[in-house]
N, C-alpha and C positions, 0 to 999 in steps of 0.2 A: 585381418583385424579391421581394419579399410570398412571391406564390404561388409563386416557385423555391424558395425557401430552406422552405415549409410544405411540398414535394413532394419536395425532399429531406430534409429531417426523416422523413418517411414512409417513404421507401424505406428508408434505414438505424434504423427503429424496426422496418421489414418484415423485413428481414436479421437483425436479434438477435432478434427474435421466432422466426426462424426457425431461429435456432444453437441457440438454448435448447431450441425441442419435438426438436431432432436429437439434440441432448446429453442431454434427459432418455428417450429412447429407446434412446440408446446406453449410456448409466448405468445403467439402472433390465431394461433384458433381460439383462445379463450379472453376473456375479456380480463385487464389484469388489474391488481390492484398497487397502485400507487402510494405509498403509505407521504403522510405530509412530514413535512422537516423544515425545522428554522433554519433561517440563511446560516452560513457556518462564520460569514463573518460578527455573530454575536458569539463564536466560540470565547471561551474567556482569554483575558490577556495573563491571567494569573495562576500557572499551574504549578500547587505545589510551593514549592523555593526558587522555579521560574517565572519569571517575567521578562514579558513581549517588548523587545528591543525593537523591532522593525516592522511592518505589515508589506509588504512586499506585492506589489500590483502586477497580475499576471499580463504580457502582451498579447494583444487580439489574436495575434496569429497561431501564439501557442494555444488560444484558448481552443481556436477555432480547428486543431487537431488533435485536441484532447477530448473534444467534443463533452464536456461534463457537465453534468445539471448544474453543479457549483461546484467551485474552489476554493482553497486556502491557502498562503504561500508566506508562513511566519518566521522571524528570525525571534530565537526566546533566549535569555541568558541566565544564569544561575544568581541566585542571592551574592555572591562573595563578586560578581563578577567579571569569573575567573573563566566559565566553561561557557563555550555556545552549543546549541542545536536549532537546526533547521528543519521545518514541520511543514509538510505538504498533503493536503487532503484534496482530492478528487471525490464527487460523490455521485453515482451514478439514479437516478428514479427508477430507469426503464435498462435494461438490454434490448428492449424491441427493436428498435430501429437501428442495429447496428454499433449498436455505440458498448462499450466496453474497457477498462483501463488497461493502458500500455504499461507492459511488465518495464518497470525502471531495468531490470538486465540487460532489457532491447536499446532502452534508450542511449546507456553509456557511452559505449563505442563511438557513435553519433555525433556525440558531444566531445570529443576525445578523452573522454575517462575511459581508463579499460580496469577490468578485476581482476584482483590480485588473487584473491583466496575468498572462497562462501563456505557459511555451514548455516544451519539453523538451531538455535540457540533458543531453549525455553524459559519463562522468565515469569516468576510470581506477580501477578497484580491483582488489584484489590477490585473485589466487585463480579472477579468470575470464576468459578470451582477448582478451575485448573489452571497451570501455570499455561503460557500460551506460547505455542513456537512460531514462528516467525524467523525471516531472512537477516543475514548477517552478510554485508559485502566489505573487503577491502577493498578500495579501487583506485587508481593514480595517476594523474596527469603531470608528466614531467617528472619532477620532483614534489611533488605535492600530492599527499594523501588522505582519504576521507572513510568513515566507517557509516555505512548504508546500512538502513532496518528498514525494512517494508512487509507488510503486509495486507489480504486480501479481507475486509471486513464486511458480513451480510448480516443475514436471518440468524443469530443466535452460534455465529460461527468464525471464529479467525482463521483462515486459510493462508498459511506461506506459499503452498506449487499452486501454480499457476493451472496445472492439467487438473487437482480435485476442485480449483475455484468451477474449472468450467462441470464439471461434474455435479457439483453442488448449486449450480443454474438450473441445470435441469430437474434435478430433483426438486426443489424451492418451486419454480416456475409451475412443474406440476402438481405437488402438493399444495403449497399456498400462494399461487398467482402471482407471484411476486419476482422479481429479478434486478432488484435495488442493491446495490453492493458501492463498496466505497475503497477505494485505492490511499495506504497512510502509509507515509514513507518519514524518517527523518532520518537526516544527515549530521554527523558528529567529525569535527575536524580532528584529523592526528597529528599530533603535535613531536616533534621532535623524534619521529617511528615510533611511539611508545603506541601499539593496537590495542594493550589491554586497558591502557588507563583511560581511553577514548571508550572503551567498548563498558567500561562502568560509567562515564557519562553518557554515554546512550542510553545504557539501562535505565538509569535514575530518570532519566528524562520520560522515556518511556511508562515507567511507574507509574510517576506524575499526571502522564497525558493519559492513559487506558480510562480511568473512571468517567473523565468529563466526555472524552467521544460515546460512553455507552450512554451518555446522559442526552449527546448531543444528535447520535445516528440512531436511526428506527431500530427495535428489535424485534 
């Protein structure tokens, strides 16, 4: 069992290894287009029945390994008060030169948060045809638990896996010159072990947020 799961680890480390030298060939021979975007920090403070409690100022050195054209790093709270979320936007111009969002998965560990449990979870929002799937993390430090959403946002497209985001480079890259994508993550506190009650405050937050980012990121 061992050597199945090390042999397919392999083969899909072979596959992205392999999207990435097709996408930086397809990126890097033609001339690309850069679509323009306002800084994210005019994103609004007012999503919905949230509002922005904190603006949160990223450290150089994070910046300087996230490597992103721009970022955003919000604490929002709900009308009553009562619920927070945490709203992280990385936005990428280019993939040319290397640059690319780090899967928040990778990051955890790192940080000493480890995951408890994922699935992806589809969620109606206003503004796009389909309900949209997206990452769902439990994850926990100590005694302390949090509920993680992220998603990979580009050309007309929300990507949860991380292997069709790079997929979806190349195609984009080749068909419309482009390899602009943005990395949106928000973090939802679990309060007392209750996952689901947290996991409908992420939702609603979510709701909220989807319309202004399509208002905010190229499409």
């Amino acid at each position: 069992m061992v050597d199945l799961l090390k042999s397919t680890h392999a083969r899909i480390l072979t596959v992205v290894l392999l999207l990435q030298a097709v996408a930086f060939y397809a990126i890097a021979s033609r001339a690309e287009l850069t679509p323009a975007v306002a800084p994210l920090q005019t994103f609004p403070t007012a999503l919905g029945g949230w509002q922005m409690v904190k603006d949160v100022q990223i450290a150089p050195d994070v910046q300087e390994v996230l490597k992103a054209d721009d970022t955003l790093d919000r604490i929002y709270a709900n009308a009553s008060q009562t619920d927070l979320a945490y709203l992280f936007v990385a936005f990428f111009k280019t993939q040319r030169n290397g640059q690319s969002p780090h899967s928040p998965k990778n990051c955890l560990p790192g940080s000493g948060w480890e995951p408890v449990s994922t699935d992806k979870p589809s969620i109606a929002v206003a503004g796009w045809p389909t309900p949209i799937t997206i990452n769902r993390y439990v994850i926990e430090h100590g005694e302390d638990k949090e509920l993680v959403f992220y998603w990979y946002q580009s050309h007309n497209r929300v990507i949860a896996s991380e292997y069709s985001a790079k997929f979806w480079l190349v195609a984009d890259a080749i068909r419309y010159r482009r390899s602009d994508t943005a990395l949106v993550r928000v973090i939802v506190p679990i309060r007392g072990g209750k996952v689901d009650a947290a996991s409908k405050v992420g939702v609603e937050f979510v709701q909220a947020l989807f319309p202004q980012l399509l208002r905010q990121l190229p499409l």
